[in-house]
MOPAC internal coordinates of N, CA, C and O (Angstrom, degrees):
PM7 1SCF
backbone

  N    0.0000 0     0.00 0     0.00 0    0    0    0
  C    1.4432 1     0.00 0     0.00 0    1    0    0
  C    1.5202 1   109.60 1     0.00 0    2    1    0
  O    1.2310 1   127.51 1   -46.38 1    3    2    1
  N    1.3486 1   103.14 1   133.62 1    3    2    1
  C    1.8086 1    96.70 1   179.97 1    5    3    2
  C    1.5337 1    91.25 1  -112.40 1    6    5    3
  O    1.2310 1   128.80 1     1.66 1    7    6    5
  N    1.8404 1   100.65 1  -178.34 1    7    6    5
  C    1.4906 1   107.23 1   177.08 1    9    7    6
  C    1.4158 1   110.13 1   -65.28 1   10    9    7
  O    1.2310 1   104.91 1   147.64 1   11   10    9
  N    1.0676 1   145.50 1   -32.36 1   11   10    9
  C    1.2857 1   113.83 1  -156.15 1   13   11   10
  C    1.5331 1    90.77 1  -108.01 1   14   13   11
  O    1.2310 1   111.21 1  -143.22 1   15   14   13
  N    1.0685 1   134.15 1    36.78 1   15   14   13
  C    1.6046 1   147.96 1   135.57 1   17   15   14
  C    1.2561 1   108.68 1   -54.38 1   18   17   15
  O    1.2310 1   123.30 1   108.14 1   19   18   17
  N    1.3907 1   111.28 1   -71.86 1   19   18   17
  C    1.6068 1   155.28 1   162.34 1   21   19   18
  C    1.2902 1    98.67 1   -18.82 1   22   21   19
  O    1.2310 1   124.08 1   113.28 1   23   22   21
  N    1.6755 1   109.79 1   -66.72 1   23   22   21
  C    1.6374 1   114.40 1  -179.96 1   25   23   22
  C    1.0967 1   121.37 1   -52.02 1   26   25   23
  O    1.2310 1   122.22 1   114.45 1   27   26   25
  N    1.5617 1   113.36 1   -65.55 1   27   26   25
  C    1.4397 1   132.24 1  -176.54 1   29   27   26
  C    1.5767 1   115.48 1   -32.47 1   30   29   27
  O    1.2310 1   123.53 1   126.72 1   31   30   29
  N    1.4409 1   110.83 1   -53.28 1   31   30   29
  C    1.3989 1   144.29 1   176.33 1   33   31   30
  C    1.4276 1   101.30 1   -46.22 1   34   33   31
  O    1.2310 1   115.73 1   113.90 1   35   34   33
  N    0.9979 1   125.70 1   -66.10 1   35   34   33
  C    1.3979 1   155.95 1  -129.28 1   37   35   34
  C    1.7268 1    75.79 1   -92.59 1   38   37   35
  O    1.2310 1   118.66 1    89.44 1   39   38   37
  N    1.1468 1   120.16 1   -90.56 1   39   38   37
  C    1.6265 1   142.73 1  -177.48 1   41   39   38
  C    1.8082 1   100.45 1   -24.46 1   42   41   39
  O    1.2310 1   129.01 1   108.12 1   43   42   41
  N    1.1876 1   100.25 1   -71.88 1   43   42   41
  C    1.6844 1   107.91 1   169.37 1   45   43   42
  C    1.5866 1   118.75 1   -43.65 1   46   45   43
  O    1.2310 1   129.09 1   130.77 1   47   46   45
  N    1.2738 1   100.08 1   -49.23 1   47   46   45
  C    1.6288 1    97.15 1   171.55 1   49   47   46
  C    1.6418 1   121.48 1   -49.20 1   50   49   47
  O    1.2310 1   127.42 1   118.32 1   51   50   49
  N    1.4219 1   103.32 1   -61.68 1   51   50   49
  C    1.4140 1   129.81 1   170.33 1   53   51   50
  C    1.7886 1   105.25 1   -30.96 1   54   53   51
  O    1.2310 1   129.12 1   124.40 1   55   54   53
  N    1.3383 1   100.03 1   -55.60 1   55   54   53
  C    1.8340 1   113.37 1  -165.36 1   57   55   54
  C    1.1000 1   101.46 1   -58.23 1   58   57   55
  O    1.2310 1   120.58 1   133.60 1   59   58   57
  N    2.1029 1   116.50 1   -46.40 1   59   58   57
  C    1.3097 1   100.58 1  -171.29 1   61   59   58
  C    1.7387 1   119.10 1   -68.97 1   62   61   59
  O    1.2310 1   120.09 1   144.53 1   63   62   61
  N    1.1886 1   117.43 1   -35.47 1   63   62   61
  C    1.7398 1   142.96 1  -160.35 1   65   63   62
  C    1.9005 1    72.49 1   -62.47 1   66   65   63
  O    1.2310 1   108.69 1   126.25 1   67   66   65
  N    1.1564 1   138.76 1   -53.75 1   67   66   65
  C    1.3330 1   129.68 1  -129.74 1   69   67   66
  C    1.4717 1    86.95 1   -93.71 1   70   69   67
  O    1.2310 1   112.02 1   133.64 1   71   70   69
  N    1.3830 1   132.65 1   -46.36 1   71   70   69
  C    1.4126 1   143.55 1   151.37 1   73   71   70
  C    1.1546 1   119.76 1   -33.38 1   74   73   71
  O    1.2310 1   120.85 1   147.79 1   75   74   73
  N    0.8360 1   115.99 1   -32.21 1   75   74   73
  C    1.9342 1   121.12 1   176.23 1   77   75   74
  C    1.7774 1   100.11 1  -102.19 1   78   77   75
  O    1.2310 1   114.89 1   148.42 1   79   78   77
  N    1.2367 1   127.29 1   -31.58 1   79   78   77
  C    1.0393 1    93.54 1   164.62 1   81   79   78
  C    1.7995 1   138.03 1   -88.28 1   82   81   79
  O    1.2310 1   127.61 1  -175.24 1   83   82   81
  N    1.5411 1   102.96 1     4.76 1   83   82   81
  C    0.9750 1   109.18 1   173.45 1   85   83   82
  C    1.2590 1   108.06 1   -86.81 1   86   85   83
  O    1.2310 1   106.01 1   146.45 1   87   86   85
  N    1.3150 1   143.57 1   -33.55 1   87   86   85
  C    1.3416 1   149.99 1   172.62 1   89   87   86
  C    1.4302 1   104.99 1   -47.88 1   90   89   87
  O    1.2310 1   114.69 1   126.04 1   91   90   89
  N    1.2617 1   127.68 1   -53.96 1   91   90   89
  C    1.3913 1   136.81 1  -179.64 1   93   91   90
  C    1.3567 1   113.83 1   -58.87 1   94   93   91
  O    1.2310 1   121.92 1   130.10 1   95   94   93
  N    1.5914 1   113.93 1   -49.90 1   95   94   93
  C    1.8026 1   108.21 1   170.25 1   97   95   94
  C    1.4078 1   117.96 1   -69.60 1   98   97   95
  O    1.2310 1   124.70 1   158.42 1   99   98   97
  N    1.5810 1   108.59 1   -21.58 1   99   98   97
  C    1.6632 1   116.51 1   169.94 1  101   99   98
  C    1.9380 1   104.04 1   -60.69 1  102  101   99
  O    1.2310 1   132.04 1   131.38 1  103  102  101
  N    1.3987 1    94.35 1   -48.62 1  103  102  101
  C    1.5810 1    90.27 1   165.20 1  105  103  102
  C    1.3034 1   137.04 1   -32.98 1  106  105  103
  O    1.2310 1   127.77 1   100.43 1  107  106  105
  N    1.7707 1   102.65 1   -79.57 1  107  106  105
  C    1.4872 1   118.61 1   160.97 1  109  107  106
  C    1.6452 1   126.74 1   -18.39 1  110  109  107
  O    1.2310 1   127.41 1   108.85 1  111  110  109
  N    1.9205 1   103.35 1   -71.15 1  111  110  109
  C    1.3206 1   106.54 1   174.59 1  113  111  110
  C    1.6730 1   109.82 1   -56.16 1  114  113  111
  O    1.2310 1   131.99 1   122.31 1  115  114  113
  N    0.7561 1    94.45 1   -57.69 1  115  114  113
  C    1.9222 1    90.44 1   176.71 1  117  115  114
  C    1.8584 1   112.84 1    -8.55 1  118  117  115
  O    1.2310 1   134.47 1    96.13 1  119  118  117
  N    2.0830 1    89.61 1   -83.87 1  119  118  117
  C    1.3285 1    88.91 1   169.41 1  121  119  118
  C    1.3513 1   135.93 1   -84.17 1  122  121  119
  O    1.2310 1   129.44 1  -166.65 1  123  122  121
  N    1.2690 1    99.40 1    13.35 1  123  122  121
  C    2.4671 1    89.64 1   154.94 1  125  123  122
  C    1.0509 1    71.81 1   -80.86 1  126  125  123
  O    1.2310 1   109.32 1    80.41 1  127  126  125
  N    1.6025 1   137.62 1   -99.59 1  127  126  125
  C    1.7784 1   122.20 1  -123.23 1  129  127  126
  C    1.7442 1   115.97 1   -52.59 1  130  129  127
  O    1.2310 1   124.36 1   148.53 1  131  130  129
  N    0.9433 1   109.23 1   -31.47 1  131  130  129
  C    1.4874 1   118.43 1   168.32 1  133  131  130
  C    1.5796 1    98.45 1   -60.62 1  134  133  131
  O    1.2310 1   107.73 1   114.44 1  135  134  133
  N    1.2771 1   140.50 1   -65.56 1  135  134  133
  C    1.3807 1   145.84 1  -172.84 1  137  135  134
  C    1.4800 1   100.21 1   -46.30 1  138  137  135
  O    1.2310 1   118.97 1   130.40 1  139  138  137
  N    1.6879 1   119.57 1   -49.60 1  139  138  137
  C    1.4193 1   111.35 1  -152.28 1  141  139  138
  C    1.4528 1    89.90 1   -92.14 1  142  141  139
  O    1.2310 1   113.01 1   154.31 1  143  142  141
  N    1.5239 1   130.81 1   -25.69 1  143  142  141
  C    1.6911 1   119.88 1   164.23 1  145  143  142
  C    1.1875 1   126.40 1   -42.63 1  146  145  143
  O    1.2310 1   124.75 1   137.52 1  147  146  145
  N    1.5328 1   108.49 1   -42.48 1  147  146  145
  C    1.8480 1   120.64 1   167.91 1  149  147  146
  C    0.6274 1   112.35 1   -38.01 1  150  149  147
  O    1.2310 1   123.76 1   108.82 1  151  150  149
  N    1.7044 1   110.39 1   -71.18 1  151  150  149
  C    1.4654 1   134.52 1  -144.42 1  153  151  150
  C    1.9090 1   105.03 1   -66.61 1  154  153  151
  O    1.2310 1   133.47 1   132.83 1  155  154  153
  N    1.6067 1    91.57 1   -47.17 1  155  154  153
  C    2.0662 1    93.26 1   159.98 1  157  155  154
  C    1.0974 1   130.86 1   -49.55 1  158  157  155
  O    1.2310 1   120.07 1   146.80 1  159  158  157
  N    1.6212 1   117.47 1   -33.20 1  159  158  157
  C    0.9885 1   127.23 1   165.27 1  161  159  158
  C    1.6277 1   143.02 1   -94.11 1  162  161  159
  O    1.2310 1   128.94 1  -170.22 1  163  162  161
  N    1.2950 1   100.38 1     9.78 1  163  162  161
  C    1.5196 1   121.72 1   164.58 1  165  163  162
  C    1.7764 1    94.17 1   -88.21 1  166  165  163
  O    1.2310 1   114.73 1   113.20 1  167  166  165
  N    1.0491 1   127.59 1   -66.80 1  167  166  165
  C    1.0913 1   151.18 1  -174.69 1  169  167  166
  C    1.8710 1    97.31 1   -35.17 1  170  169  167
  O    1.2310 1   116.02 1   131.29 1  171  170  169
  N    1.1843 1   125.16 1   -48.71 1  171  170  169
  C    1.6375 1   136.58 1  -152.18 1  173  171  170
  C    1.3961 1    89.85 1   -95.66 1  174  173  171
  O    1.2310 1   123.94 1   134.75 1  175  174  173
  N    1.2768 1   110.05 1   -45.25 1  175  174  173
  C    1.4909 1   107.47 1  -175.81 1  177  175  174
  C    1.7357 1   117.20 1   -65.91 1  178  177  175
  O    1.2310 1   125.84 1   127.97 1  179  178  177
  N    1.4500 1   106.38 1   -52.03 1  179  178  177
  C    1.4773 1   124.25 1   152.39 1  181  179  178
  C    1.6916 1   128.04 1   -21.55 1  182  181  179
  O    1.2310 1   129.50 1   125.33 1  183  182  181
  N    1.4114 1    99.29 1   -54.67 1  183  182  181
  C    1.4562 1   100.05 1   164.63 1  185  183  182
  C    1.4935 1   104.41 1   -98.55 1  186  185  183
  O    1.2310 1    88.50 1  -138.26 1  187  186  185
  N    0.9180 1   168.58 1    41.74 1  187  186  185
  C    1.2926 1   154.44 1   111.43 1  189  187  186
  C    1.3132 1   106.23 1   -49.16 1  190  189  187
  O    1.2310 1   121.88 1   119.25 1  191  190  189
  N    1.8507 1   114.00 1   -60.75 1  191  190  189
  C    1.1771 1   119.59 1  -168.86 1  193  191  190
  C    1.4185 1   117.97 1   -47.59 1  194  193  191
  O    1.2310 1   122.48 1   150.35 1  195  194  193
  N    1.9479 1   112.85 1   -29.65 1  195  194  193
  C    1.2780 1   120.27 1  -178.64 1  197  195  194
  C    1.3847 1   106.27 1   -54.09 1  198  197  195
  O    1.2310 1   133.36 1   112.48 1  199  198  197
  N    1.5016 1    91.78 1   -67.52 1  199  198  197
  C    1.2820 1   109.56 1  -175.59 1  201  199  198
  C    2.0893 1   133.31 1   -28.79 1  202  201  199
  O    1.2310 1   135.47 1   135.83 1  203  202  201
  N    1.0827 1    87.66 1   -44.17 1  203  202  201
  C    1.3779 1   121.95 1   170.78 1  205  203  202
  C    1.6427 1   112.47 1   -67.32 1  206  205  203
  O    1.2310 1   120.28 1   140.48 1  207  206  205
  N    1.4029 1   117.06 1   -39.52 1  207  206  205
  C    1.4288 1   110.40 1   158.97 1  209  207  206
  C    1.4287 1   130.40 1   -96.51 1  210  209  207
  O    1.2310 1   127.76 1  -170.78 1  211  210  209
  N    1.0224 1   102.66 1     9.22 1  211  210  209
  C    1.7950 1   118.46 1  -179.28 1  213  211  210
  C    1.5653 1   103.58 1   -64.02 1  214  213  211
  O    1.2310 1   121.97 1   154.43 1  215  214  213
  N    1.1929 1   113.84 1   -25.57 1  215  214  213
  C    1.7363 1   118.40 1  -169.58 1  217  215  214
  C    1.6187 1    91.70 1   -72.28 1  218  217  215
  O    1.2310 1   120.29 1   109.85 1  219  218  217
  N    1.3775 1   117.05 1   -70.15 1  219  218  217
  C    1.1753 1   118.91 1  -167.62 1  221  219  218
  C    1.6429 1   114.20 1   -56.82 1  222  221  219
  O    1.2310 1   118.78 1   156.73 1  223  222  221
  N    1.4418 1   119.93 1   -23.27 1  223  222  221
  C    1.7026 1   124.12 1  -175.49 1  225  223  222
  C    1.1662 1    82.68 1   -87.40 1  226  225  223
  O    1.2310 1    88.98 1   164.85 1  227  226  225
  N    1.2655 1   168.14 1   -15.15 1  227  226  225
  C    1.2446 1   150.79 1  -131.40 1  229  227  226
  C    2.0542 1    87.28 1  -115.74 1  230  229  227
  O    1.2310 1   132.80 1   111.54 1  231  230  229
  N    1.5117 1    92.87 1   -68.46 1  231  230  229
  C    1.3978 1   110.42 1   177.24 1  233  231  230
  C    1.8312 1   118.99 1   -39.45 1  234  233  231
  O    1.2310 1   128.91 1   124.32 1  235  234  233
  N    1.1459 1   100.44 1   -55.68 1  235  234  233
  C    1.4980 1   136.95 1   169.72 1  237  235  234
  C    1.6857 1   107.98 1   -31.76 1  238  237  235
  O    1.2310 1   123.98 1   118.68 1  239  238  237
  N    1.5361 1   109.96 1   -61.32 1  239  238  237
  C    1.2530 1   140.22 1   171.74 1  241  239  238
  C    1.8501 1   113.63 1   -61.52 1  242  241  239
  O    1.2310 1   115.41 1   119.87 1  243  242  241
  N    1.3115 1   126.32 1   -60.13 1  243  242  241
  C    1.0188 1   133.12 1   150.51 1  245  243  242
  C    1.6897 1   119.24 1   -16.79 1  246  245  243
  O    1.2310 1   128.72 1   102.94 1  247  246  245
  N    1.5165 1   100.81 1   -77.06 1  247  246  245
  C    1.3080 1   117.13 1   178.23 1  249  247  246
  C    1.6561 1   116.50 1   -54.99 1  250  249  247
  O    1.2310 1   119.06 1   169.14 1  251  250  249
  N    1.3423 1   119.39 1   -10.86 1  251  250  249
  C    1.0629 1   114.99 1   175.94 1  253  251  250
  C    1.5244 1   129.88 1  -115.36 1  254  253  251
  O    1.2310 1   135.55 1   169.41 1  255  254  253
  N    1.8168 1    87.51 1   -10.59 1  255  254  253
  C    1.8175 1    95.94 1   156.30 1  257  255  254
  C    1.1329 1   102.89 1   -95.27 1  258  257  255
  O    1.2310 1   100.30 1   172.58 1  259  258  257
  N    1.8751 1   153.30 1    -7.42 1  259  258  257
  C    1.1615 1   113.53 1   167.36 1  261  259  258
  C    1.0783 1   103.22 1  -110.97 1  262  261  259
  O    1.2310 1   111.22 1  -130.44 1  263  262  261
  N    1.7413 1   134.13 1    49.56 1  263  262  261
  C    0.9887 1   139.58 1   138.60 1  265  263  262
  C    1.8306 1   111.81 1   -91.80 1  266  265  263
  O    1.2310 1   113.32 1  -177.64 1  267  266  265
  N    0.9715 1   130.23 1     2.36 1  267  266  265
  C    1.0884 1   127.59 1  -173.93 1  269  267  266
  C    1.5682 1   107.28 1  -131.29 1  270  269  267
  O    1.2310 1   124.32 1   178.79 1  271  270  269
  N    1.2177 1   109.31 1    -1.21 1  271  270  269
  C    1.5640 1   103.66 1   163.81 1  273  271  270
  C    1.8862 1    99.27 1   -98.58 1  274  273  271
  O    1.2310 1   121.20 1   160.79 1  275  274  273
  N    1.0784 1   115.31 1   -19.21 1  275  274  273
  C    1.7129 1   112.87 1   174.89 1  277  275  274
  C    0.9485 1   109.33 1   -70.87 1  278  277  275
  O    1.2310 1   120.10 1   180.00 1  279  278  277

């Protein structure tokens, strides 16, 4: 074995470690943007749900100012 066996080796090793760690931060980002897609979408769903009861608070509200003007 000579040195630049040694190197080559050495270099290749390096490439893979550096390859795997980019795969792993490719990981990471993955799940924040996946996390912060949820999180938009807890959020969208959340106000729909408001939205969706606003009829009845609206009504709700009504009924209780013209109960208080009677």
């Amino acid at each position: 074995m000579t040195a630049d066996d040694d190197g080559l080796r050495g270099q290749a090793k390096r490439n893979r470690e550096a390859e795997e760690h980019r795969a792993a931060l490719d990981a990471i980002q993955k799940r924040r943007e996946e996390a912060a897609e949820l999180g938009t979408l807890r959020g969208d769903m959340e106000f729909a749900r408001c939205l969706g009861a606003a009829p009845s608070l609206v009504a709700a509200f009504e009924k209780l100012k013209g109960e208080g003007r009677g």
